[in-house]
ZAVEXBA-472835 format. One record per residue: z, x, y of N, C-alpha, C in turn; residue number from 1; residue in three letters; chain. Coordinates in steps of 0.02 Angstrom, whole numbers. Layout:
// ZAVEXBA-472835
SITE:Z:X:Y:Z:X:Y:Z:X:Y:NUM:ALA:A
...
This chain:
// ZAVEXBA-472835
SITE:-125:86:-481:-174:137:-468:-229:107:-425:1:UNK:A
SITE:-270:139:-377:-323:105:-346:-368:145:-372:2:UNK:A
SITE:-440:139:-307:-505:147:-347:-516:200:-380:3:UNK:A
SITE:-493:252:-368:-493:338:-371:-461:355:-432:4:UNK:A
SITE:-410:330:-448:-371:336:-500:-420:292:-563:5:UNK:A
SITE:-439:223:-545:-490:194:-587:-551:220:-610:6:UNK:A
SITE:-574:266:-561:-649:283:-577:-618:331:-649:7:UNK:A
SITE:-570:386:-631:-559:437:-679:-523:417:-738:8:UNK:A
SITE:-517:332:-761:-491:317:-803:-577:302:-845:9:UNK:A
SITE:-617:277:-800:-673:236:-826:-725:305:-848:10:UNK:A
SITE:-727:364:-816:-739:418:-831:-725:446:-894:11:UNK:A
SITE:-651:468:-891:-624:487:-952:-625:458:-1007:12:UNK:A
SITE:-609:391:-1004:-614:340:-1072:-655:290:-1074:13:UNK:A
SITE:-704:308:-1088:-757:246:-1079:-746:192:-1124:14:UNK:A
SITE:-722:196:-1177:-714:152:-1229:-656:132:-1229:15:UNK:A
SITE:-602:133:-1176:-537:105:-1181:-542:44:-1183:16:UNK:A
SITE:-509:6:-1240:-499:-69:-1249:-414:-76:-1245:17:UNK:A
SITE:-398:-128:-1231:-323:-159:-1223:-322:-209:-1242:18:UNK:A
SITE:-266:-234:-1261:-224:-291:-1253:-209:-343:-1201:19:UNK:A
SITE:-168:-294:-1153:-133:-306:-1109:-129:-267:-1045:20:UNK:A
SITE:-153:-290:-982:-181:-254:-948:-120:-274:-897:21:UNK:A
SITE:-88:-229:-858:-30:-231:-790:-68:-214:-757:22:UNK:A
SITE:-114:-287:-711:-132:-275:-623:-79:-234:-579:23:UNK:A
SITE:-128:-167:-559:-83:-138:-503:-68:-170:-454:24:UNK:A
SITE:-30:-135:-409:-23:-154:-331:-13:-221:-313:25:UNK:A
SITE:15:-255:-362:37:-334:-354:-41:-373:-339:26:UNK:A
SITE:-69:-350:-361:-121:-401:-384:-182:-374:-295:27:UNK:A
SITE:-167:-323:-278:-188:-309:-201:-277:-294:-205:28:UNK:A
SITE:-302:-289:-171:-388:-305:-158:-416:-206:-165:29:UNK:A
SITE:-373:-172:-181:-375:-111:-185:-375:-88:-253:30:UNK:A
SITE:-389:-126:-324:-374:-102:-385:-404:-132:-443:31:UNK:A
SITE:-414:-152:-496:-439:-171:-541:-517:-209:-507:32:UNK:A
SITE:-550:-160:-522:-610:-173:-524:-649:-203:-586:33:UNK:A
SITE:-705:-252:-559:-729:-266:-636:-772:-222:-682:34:UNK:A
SITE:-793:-143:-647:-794:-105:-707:-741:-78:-752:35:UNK:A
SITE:-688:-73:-726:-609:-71:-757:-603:-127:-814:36:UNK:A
SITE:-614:-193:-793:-614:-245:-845:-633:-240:-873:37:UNK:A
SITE:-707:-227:-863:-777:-235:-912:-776:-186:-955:38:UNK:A
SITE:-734:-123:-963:-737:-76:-1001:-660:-83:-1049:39:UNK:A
SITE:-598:-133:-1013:-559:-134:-1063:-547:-197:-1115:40:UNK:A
SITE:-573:-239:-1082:-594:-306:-1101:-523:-340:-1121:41:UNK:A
SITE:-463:-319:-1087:-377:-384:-1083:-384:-450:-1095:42:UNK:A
SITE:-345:-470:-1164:-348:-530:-1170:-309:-557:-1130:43:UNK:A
SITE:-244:-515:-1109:-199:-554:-1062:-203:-490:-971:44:UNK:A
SITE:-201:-520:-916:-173:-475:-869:-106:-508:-852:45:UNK:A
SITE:-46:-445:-830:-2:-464:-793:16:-438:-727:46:UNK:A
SITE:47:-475:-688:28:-481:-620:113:-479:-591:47:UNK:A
SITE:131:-444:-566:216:-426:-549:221:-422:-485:48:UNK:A
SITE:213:-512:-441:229:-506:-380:287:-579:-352:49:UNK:A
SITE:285:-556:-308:342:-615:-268:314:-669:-239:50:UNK:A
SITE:344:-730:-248:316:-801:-217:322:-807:-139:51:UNK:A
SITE:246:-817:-131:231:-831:-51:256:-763:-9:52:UNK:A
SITE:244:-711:-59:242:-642:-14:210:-633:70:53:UNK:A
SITE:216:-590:93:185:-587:162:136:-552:147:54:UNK:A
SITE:100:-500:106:39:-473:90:2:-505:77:55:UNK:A
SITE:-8:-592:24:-41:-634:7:-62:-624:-64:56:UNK:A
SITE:-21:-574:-93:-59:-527:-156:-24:-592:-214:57:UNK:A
SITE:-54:-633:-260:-106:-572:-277:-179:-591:-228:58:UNK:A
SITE:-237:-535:-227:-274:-561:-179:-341:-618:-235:59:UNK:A
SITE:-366:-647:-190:-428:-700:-222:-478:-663:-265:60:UNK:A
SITE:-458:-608:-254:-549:-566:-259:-519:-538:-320:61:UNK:A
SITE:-470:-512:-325:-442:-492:-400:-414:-562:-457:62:UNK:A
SITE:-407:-612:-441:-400:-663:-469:-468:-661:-499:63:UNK:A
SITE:-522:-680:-454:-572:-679:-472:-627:-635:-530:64:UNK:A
SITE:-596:-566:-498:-626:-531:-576:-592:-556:-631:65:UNK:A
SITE:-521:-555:-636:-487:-562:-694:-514:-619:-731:66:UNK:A
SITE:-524:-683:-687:-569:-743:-719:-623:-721:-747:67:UNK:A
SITE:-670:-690:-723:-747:-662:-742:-740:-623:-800:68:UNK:A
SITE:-662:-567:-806:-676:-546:-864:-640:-594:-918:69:UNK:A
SITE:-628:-636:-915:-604:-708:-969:-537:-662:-983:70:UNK:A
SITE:-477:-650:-952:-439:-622:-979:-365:-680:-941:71:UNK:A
SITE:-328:-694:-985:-258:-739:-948:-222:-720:-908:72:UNK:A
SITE:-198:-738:-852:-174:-722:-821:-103:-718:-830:73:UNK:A
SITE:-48:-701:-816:35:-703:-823:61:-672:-758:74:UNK:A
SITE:92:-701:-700:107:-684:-657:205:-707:-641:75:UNK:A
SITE:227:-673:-611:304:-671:-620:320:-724:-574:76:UNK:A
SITE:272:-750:-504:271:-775:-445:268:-863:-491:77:UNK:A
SITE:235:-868:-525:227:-938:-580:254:-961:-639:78:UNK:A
SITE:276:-882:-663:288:-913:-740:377:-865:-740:79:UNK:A
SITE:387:-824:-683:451:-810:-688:464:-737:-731:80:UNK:A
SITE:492:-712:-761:511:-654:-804:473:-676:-856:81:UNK:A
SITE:423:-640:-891:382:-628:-943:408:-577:-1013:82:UNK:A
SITE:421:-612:-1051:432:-546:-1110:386:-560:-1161:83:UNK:A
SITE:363:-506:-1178:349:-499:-1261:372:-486:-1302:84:UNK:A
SITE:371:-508:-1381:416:-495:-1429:350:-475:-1485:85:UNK:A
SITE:361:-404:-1518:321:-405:-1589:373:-422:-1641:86:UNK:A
SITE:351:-457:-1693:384:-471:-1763:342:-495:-1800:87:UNK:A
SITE:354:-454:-1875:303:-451:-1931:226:-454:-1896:88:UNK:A
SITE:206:-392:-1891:151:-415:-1857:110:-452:-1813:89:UNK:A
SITE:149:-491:-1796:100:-513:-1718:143:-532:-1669:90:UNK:A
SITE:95:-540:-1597:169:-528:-1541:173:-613:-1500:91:UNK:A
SITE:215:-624:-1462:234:-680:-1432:229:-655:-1382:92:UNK:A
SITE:209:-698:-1328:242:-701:-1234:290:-775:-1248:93:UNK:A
SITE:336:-741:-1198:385:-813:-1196:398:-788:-1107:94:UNK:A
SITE:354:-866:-1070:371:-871:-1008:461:-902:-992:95:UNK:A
SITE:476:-899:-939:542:-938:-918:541:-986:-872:96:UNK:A
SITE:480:-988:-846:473:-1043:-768:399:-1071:-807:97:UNK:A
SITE:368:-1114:-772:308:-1154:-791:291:-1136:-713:98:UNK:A
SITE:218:-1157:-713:188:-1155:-626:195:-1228:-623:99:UNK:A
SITE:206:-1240:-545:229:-1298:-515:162:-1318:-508:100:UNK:A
């Protein structure tokens, strides 16, 4: 979603908190804003792009909020296919690649 779609999320639900937040647009300079963060407060973001893409995504400036809002990063370009697993109550990420 970009900004437009964001404002009417930050509108509508002011109090939305998450978990787990999926950076749009492969991580692109058009989307997760840090009032978006600041209102869902993601312990983890994930980030679903390709290594050494030609867009450059994800971009610096969205890295950058995601740092500011203290939330982890998980990107497919570093850590490979990402899953989560819930059992008895609490959940796992299990990466498949490590970052080089």
């Amino acid at each position: 979603m970009e900004s437009k779609a964001e404002k009417d999320i930050i509108n509508g639900f002011p109090e939305l908190k998450v978990d787990v937040h999926q950076v749009a647009h492969h991580g692109s300079n058009t989307s997760t804003s840090e009032e978006l963060m600041d209102i869902m407060e993601p312990e983890y973001s994930f980030i679903s792009v390709g290594r050494n893409n030609m867009y450059g995504h994800p971009s610096v400036e969205v890295l950058d909020t995601i740092k500011r809002a203290e939330s982890t990063v998980l990107r497919t370009d570093k850590h490979g296919a990402i899953t989560f697993r819930f059992k008895h109550g609490k959940g796992y990420f299990y990466k498949f690649m490590e970052e080089e």
